[in-house]
N, C-alpha and C positions, 0 to 999 in steps of 0.2 A: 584418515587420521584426524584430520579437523571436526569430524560430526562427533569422533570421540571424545576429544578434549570438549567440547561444547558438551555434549552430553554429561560428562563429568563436571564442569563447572553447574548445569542447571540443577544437576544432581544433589549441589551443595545449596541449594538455594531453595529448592524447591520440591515438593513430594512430587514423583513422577507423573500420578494421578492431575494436579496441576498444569501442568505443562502442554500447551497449546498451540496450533502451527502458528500463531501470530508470532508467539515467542519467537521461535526458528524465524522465522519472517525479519525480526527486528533484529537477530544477532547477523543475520548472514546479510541486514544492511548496514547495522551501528559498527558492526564489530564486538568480540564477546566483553573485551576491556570496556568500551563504553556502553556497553549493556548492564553489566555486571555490576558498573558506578552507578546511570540511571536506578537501576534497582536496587541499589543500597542506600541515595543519595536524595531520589525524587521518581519514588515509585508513580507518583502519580502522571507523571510525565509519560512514561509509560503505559500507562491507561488510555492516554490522551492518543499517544504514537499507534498503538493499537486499533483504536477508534476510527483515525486515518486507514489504516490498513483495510477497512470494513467498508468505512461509510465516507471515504473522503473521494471516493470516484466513482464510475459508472462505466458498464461498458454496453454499446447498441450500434446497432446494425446502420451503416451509414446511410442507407435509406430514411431511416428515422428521426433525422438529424435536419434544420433546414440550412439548404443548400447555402443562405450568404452565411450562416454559420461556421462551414467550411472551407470558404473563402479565404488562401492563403494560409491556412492553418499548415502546420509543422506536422511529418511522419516523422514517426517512432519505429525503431526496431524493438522486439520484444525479446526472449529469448524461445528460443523452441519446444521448451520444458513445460511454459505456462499456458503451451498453446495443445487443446485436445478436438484431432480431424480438424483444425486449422483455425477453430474459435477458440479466442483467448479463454483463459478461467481465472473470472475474478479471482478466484480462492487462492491461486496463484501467485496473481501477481502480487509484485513486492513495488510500489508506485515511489518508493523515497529511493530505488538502485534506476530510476529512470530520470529522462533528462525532460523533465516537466516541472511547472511553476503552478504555485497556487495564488492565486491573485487574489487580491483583502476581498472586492463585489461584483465578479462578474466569474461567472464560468469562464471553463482554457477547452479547445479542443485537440487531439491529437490522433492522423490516421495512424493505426497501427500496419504499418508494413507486409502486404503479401496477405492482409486479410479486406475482406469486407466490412470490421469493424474501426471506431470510435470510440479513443479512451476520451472521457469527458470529466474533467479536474471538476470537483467543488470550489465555491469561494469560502478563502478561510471563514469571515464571517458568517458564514452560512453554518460548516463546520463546527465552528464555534458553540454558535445558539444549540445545534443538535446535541451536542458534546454535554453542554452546561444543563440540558432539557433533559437529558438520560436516565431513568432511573438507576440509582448507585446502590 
């Protein structure tokens, strides 16, 4: 019932052709009321949020990581949806319904639970430049 009522809200908003898994991604994190405001209120915001969704994290093999990198670093549970034969998918995941920090200049790492992988945060200023660099 809920993908309905969303569907029908994006419906009002948006030609269906439009409509892209980032969108779902940012409703089933914002909620469809604060989606709904961001897009009528500061679309660009949006743009930004999305952006996140793509290019605000990394995921790799914790081999590939160096080890005092990992040092104390915090695991994460994922949920089972976003994970295919047991490797996460970025395309999945949704990085703002997790309990991760993005820090102004330094990368964040985080094991992912029950895999071999490393969710690896950007720093926002990083973020940022890429963001602002974009062709629009």
């Amino acid at each position: 019932m809920k993908k309905i009522v969303i569907l029908f809200i994006l419906s009002k908003l948006y030609s269906f052709s439009q409509i892209h898994n980032n969108d779902y991604k940012l409703i089933e994190a914002l909620g469809v009321e604060r989606y709904s405001y961001l897009m009528e209120k500061y679309p660009d915001s949006l743009e930004y949020y999305h952006f996140i969704l793509t290019d605000g994290f990394d995921i790799m093999l914790k081999q590939h990581v160096d080890i005092e990198k990992l040092s104390g670093v915090t695991s994460i549970t994922i949920p089972s949806d976003w994970l295919q034969n047991g490797i996460p998918q970025k395309s999945s995941i949704i990085v703002f319904k997790l309990p991760v920090k993005f820090a102004s200049n330094h990368y964040q790492y985080y094991l992912i639970e029950g895999t071999e992988y490393v969710l690896k945060i950007k720093p926002l200023d990083y973020i940022n430049r890429k963001f602002q660099a974009k062709p629009k």
